[in-house]
N, C-alpha and C positions, 0 to 999 in steps of 0.2 A: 528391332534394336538398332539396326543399320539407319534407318529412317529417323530416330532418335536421334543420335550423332550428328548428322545431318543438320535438324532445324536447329539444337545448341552451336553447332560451327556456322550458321547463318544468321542467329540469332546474336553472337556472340560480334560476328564480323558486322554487322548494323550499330552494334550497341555499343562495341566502342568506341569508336569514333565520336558519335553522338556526347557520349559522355566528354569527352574533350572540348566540344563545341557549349558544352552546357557549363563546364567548368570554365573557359575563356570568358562565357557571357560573366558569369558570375563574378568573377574576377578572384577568385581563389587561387591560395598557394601552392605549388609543384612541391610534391614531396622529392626529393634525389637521396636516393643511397650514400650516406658517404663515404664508400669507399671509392666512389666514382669523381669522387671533387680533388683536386688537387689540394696539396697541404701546405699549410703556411708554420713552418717550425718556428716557438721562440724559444733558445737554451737561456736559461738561467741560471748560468753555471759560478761558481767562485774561482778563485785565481786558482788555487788548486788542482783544478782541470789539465793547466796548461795546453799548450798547442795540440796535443797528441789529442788530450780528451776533448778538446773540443771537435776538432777535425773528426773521433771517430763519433760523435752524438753528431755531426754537420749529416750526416746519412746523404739520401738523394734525394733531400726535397727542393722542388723549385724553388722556393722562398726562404731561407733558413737567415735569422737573424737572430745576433748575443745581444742580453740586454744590461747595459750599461747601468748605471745610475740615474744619466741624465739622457740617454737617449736609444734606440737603437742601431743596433750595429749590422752593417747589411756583410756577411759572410760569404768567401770564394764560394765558386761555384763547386760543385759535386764532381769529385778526383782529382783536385789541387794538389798538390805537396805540403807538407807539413810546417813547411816555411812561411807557407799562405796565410797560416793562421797564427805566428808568430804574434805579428805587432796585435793581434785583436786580443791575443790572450794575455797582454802585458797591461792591457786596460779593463781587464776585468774586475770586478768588486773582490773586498773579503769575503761579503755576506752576501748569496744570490742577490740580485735587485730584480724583486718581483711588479713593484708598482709599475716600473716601464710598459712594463706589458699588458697589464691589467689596462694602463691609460691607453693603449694601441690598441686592444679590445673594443674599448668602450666605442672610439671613432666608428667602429663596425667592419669587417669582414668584407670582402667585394662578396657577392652571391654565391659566386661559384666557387669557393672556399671553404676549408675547415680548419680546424687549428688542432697543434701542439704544442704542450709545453714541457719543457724537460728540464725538471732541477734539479741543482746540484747540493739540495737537502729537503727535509719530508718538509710541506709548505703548513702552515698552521692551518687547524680549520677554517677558521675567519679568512683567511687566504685564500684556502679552497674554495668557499662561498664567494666571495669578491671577484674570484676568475668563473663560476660558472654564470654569474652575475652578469658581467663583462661581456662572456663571449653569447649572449642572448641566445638567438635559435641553434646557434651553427653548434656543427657539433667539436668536442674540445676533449683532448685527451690530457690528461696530466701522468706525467711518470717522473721518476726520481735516479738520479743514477750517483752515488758518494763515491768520491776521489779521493776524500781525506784516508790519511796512516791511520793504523789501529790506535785507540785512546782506549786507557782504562777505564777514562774518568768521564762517564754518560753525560750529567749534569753538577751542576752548583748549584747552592740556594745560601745566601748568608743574608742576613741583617744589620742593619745599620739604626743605629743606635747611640746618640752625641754623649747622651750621660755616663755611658756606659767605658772604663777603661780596657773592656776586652771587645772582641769580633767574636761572634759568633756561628758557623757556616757548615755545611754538610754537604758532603761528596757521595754520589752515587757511582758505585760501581760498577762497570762492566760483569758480569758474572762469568769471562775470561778472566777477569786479575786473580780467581784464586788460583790461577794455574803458571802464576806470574812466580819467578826464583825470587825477588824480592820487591816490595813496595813502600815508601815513603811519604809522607807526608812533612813539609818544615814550613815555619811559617819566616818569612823574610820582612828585616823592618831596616828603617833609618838610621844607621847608623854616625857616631863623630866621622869615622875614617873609611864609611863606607856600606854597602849591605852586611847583618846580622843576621845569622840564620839561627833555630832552633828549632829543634825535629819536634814535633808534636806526633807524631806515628810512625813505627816500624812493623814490617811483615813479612813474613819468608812463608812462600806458598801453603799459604793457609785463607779459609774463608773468613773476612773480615767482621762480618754480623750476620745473624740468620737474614737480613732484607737486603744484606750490602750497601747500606746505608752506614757510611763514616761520620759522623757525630764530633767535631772537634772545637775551641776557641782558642785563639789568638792574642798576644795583647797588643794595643796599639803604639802603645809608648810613645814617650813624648815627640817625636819628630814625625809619627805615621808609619804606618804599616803598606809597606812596599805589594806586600800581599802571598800568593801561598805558594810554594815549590812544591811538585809532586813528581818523584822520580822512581822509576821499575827497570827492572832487570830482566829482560828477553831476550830469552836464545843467544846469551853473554852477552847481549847488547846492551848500555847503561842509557835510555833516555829521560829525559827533564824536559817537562813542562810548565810555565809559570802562569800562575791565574791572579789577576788586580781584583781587588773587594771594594777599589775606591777611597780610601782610607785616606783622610789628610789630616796633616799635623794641626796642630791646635791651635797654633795660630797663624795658618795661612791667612793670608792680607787677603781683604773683604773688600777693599779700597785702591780702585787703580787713579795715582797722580799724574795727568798729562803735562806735560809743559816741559820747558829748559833754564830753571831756574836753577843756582847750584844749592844744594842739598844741603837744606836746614831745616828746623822742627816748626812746623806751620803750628797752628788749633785744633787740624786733624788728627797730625801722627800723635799729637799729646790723645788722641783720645781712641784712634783703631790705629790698628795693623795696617801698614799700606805699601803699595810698590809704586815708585816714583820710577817713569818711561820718557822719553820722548815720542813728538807724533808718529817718526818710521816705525820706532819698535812697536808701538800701540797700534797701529794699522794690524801691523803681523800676528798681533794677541787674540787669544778668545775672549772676548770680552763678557761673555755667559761664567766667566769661573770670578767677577768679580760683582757684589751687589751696588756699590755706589763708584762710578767714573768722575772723573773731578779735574774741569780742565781750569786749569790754573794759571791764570793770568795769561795764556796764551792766547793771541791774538787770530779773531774768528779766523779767517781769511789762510792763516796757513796751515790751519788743523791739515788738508786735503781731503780731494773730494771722496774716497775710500777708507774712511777713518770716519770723513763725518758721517757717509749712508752706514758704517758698522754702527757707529753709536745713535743713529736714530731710530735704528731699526729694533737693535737692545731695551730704548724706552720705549717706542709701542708694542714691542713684545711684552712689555709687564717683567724681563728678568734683570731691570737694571734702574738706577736711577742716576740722573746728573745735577752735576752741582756745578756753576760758572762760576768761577771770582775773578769779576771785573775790577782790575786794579792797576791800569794805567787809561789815556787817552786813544792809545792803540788797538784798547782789545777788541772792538769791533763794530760796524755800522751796517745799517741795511744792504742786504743784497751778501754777506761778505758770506754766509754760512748759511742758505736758502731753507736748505734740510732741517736743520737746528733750530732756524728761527723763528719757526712756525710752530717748536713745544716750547718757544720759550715765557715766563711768565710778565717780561717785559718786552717792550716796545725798543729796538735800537735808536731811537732817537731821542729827544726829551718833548716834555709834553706839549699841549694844542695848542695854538697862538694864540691863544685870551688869556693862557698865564705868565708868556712871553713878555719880554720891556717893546717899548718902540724902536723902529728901525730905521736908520739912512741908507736906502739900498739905490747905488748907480749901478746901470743895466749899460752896456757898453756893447752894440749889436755892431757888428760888418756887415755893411754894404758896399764893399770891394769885388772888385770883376769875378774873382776870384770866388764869391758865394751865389754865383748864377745859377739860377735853376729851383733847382729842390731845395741844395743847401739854405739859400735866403728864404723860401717861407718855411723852413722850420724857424731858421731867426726869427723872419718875425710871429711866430706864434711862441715862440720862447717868449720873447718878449709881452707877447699878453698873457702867456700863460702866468707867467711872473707875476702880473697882477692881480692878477684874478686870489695868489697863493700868499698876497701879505695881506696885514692887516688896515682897517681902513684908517687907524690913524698912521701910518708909517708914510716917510717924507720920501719921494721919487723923484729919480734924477735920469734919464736916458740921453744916451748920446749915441748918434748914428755916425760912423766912422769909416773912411777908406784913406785915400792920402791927404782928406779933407773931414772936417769934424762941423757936426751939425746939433743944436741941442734940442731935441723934441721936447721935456722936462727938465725945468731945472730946480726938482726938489719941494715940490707941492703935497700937499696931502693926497693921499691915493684915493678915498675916497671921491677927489672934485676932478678925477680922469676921465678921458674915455680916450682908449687908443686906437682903435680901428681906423677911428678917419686919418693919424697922422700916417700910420704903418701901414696903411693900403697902397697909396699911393707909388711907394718908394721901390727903385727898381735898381739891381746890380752893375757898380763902374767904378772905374777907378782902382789904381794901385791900395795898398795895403802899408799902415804907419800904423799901427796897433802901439808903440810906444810912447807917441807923439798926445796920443789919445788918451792912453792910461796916466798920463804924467799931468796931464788937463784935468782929469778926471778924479785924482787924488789932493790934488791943491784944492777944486769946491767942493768936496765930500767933507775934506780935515773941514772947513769953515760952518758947517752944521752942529747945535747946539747936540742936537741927540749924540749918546752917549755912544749906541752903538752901531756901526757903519760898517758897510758890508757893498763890497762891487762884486758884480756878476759880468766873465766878459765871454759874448757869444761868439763864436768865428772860427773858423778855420787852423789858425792859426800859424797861416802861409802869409807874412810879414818881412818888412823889412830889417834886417841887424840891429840890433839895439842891444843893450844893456839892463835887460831886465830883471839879474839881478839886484841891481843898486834900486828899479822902481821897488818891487818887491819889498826890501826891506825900509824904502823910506814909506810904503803904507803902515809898514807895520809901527815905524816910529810914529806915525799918525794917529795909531787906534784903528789902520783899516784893516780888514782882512779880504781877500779875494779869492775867487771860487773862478772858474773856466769851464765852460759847455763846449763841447769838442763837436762840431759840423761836418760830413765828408768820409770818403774813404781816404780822401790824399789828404786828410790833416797832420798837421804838426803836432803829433800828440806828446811827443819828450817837451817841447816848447810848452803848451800849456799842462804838463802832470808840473812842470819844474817850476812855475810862478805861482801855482796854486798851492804847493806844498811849503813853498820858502812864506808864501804873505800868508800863512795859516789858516786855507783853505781847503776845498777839496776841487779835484777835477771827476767831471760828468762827459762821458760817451754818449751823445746823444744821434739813435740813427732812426728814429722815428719818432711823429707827432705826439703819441700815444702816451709815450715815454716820458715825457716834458711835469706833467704836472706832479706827479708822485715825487720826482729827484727835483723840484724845484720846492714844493712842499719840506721837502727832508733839508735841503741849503737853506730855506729861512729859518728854518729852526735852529740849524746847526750852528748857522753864525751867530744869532741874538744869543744865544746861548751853548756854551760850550759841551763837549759830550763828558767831558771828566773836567774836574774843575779841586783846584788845591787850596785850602781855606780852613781856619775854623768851621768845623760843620756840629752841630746839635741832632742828636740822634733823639728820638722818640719813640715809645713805645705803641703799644693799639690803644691802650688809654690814652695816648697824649703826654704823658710822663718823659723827662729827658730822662735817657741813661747815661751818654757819655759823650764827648766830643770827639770827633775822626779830624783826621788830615787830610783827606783827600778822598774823593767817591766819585762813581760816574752818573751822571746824571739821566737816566734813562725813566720812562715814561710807564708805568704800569700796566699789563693789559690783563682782556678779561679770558675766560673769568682767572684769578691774580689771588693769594693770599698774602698782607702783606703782612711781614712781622714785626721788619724793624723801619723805619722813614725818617729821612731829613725834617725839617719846617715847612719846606715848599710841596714836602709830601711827596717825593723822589723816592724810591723803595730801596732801602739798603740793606734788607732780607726780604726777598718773593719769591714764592714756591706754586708752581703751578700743578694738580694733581693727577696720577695718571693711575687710579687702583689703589694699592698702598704704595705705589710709588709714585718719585715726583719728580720734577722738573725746576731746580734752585739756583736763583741768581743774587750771590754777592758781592756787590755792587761796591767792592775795595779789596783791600790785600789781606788775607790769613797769615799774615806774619806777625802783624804790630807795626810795621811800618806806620800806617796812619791810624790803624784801629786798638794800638797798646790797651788806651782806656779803657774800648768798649769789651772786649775779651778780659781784661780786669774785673770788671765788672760782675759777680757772682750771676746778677740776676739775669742781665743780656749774655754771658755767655751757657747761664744753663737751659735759657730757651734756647739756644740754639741747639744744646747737645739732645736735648730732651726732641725736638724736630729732625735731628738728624737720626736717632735712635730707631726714628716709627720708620726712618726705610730699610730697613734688617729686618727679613724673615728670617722668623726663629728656624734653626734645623729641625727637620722632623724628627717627632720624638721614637721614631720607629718606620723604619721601611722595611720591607720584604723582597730580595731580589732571588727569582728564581731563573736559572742559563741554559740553555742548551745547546745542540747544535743550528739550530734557525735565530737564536739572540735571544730576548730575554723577557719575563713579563714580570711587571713591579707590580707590587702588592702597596696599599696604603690602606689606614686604617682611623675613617672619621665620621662623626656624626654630624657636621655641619656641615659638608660640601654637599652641593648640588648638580653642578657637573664640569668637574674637573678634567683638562688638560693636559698632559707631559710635553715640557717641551726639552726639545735635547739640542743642544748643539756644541763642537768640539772647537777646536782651534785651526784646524781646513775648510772654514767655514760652512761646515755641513751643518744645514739645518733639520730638524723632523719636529713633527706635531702629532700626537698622538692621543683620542679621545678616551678617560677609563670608561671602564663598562663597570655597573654595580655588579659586584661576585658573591653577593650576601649581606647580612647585617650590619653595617658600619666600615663595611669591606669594598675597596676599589681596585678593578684592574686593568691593567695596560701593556698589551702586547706590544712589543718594538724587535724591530729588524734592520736598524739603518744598514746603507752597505758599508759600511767600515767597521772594524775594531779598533777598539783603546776608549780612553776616557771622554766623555762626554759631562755638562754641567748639566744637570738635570731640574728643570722650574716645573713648580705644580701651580697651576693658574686654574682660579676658581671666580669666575663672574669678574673677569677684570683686571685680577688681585693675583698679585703671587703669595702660596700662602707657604708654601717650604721650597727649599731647597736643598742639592745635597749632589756628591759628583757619582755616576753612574758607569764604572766599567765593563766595557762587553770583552768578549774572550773568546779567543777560537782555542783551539786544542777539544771540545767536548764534542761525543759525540752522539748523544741522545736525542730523541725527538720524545714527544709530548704523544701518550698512547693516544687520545683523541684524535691525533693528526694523521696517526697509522691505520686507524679504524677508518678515519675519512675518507683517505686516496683510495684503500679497496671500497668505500662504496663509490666512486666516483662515476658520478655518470655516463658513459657516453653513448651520448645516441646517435641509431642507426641511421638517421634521417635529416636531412638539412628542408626547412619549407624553405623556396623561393617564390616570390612574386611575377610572375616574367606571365605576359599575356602572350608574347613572341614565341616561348617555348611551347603554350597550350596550342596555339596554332602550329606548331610543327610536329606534336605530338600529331593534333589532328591531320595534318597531310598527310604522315606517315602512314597514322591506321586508315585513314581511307584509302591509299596506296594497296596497301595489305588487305582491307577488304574488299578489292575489288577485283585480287587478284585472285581470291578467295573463292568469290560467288563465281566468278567467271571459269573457276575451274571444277568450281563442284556443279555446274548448273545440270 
């Protein structure tokens, strides 16, 4: 027996080592105990916690981070004072914020790690699978620890229902409330002079139903239903909690008006509900609680840049459409609303120079000391660029200028040009007379037959005194108009925005080559042809049929793909909708007052194409939703046999956004769990292939305190393994030192 013992202890002390050596070759994973790994805590606690509770869940792990919304939060170290975790517990969510974590998961674990997660409510299954998902091999504990007050009331579940003049909604009880001295149910509406209350249940410690299942409806009444009161009596203590259903009045406005015009009845309000904002306040807005944004005559350029990414973000999300009414010269040109521009169904400029008249354009380039360097050959490639962007019949005049004026062209057909050879040559001197120049420049311009004349002046705009605006307005008494290209970082840029604005131009910032042809492209067209233009104008139908005559429209260019409704003669679009799902993208191309369009809104037949096109971007309310609450947030129910895979999208007015996929739950049945970390109202879009196909406003609610029994069953099976595999070929060789160490000390003692 002794001798037995023996060759297993030398058998033993050979063999494993060897096996370490055999597992290194191989390149197999180290299993480690994970009790052995150090832990990585993440709390997902709600505000509820407070400092206290989170400091006592912060325990002593090396790692312990709270998870925010948008990120995590690295927490004091382990025996802080409870001051330490003041400011982190002031940032905490309403609603655990589980996704952080799950995203911090997914990056992976260092090896020698394991995780914790500790929430501050039971996590949904789908949650639970998502986090063991997440944390791959390593092993992962989930626990739950509740901070919230005692609530009678477990869950809500109501309906939503547009036809319908009542609410209908059901309270689960605690099966504590029968031991409750008294319980209320009232429901709360809108009142003339304020909330209206009206009990719909009383109770004095008694069981409510054999399920504890409350059964009640509401009515909405004309204004909305504010939503439910539920108030009990403990231990003499009287508290009240208020639960939102969502409920809005009947005719909450569908339609937000942007602009700052003073307040009178457009074509719209004659036909929806609408709120009229300016761009501040409309920044500040949820734009999800409105279905069509309608910026109104307001010019691109000062929407702001946080207004204009909210509303572009609204149309490609599918919860919103826009409607522009271009109704001055002002409202907008390339470049002025980048975001914007790119859903829109026109072009900010007017159309392609083949439907353009011919042009007298003088090109007035500096060659003053003053454009040495860089500056001068952008000049001169301005100046070829220029030609390259008119047409070949338009008449060219260039003049090269410093305290001396030189004519390279004087107004020849563009086509019989070629400019290289003059503008190679020519090199930077000379003082700077830019008035001397324009004033020469304007007397042989005015003496060209063509109608319409247009100078372009390149330069610096570092000049001597002059009187520019007397030239300015004697172009304009000529017919001319003038545009300025700005060269340099030390340009005169007040100097040329101020000549280009008084002769009815535009001025151009030019700081690279690149730049040139596109803003030289946009100035030929602008000047042959004006961007908004005042005149009898003949409106046409898609047949070709006049309907009416306008006062005034801007002249913008159609693009693709473009539907267009309503068109000028020259085929200018003065209804184009471009489409995004069942929503769209509408540009009208004058004023919704009558100012110029009285007629065409007269008009039965042009104004009820327009209402009938305006009509298809309202999604009908759904004819039925299901919302069931708890204490994790909420899962909707829909109910349809055409969807195929339906979306929720949520977002409120702190621009919280969520995307949420339904899962099919049965026969014509959809569902969709949601958790954002906030409470209160949210607009809720159902997007189906593109399209939003309802709508309807979604409030979430704390005070309940139930979880969903699936999610209870979950966490007790929750897995956690005993074992973390690592990869490490460095630890199989130190295993094998070790035990060869150990076997050696082994044989040599037993020999």
């Amino acid at each position: 027996m002794r001798r037995h013992k023996w060759d297993s202890a030398k058998t033993a002390a050979i063999a494993v080592p060897a096996f370490f050596l055999i597992a290194y070759a191989a390149g197999l994973t180290v299993p480690l105990p994970a009790f052995f790994l150090p832990e990585r805590l993440y709390l997902a606690l709600g505000r509820e916690a407070g400092a206290a509770g989170l400091a006592a869940a912060r325990g002593h792990s090396l790692e312990a981070f709270a998870a925010l919304p948008d990120r995590l939060l690295t927490l004091p170290p382990p025996g802080s004072p409870e001051s330490a975790y003041a400011k982190a517990a002031l940032q905490l969510p309403e609603i655990p914020a589980l996704e952080t974590v799950l995203r911090d998961l997914e990056k992976g674990l260092p090896q020698l790690r394991r995780a914790r997660i500790v929430m501050g409510t039971v996590p949904s299954p789908s949650e639970i699978d998502s986090a063991r998902k997440a944390g791959g091999n390593s092993p992962l504990a989930l626990e739950t620890r509740v901070y919230s007050p005692f609530s009678p009331i477990l869950g809500l579940s109501y309906r939503l229902n547009a036809l319908e003049s009542r609410c209908s909604f059901e309270l689960l009880l605690d099966p504590e409330a029968s031991s409750l001295e008294s319980l209320e149910v009232s429901s709360v509406a809108r009142g003339e002079n304020g909330p209206e209350r009206s009990l719909l249940y009383s109770a004095r410690g008694t069981r409510p139903s054999a399920d504890f299942v409350l059964a009640l409806s509401a009515s909405k009444g004309d204004k909305g239903l504010e939503g439910i009161e539920v108030s009990f009596l403990s231990e003499g203590i009287r508290k009240y909690i208020v639960y939102d259903l969502g409920i809005e009045a009947a005719n909450e406005p569908r339609v937000l008006v942007i602009g700052e015009k003073e307040a009178k009845r457009s074509f719209l309000e004659s036909l929806y509900s609408t709120e009229r904002v300016g761009p501040e306040a409309a920044a500040k807005k949820n734009l999800g609680t409105y279905e069509l944004i309608v910026i109104d005559g307001l010019p691109l350029a000062r929407i702001g840049e946080a207004l204009e990414r909210k509303i572009a973000e609204a149309v490609e999300r599918r919860t919103a459409s826009l409607l522009l009414a271009a109704d001055s010269p002002d409202f907008g040109k390339k470049g002025d609303a980048p975001l914007l521009e790119r859903l829109l169904p026109v072009s900010l400029m007017p159309r392609t120079l083949k439907d353009l008249p011919d042009l007298a354009l003088l090109i007035l380039i500096d060659v003053s000391g003053s454009m040495f360097g860089d500056k001068l050959s952008l000049a001169k490639v301005t100046g070829l660029e220029q030609l390259k962007n008119l047409k070949p019949s338009d008449r060219i005049g260039m003049m090269l200028f410093s305290d001396e004026r030189k004519w390279a062209y004087d107004f020849p057909i563009n086509s019989s040009i070629a400019a290289a050879p003059l503008l190679d040559p020519i090199g930077a001197g000379g003082g700077t007379d830019l008035a001397a120049a324009l004033s020469e420049g304007i007397s042989r311009i005015a003496l060209q037959t063509i109608e319409e004349k247009h100078i372009v002046i390149v330069s610096d705009g570092v000049t001597k005194p002059a009187d520019f605006n007397l030239l300015a307005d004697q172009a304009r008494r000529a017919g001319v108009t003038i545009s300025t290209m700005g060269i340099g970082e030390d340009l005169d840029r007040p100097l040329l925005e101020r000549l280009a604005a008084r002769a009815g131009g535009r001025f151009y910032r030019v700081s690279s080559a690149d730049e040139i042809p596109g803003l030289l492209f946009e100035d030929r067209k602008s000047a042959a042809r004006p961007p908004f233009v005042q005149s009898a104008i003949s409106i046409l139908d898609l047949a070709g049929g006049k309907v009416a005559t306008i006062g005034g429209m801007a002249q913008y260019a159609p693009a693709e793909p473009a539907t267009v409704l309503f068109a000028n003669e020259l085929g200018d679009p003065l209804f184009a909708s471009r489409e995004y799902g069942n929503r769209a993208v509408i540009v009208f191309a004058s004023d919704l007052y009558g100012t110029y369009t009285r007629q065409f809104f007269e008009n039965a037949r042009a104004a009820g194409a327009v209402k009938d096109r305006l009509d298809e971007l309202f999604t009908e309310k759904p004819l039925e939703v299901s919302v069931n609450q708890g204490a994790r947030g909420a899962t909707v129910l829909i109910r349809s046999a055409v969807l195929v895979s339906p979306t929720l999208l949520l977002e409120n007015g702190q621009g919280l956004k969520t995307e949420t996929a339904f899962k099919r739950a049965g026969s014509k049945l959809w569902s969709a769990e949601v958790s954002p970390p906030a409470l209160g109202r949210f607009r809720a879009a159902v997007v189906d292939r593109g399209s939003a196909v309802s709508a309807f406003t979604l409030a979430l609610n704390g005070g309940l305190a139930g979880v969903d029994a699936r999610s209870a069953l979950k966490l007790l099976e929750n897995d956690r393994r005993s074992f973390k595999f690592v990869g490490s070929d460095s630890l199989w060789l130190l295993l094998f030192f070790v035990s060869s160490l150990g076997s050696t000390i082994v044989l040599r003692y037993k020999r």
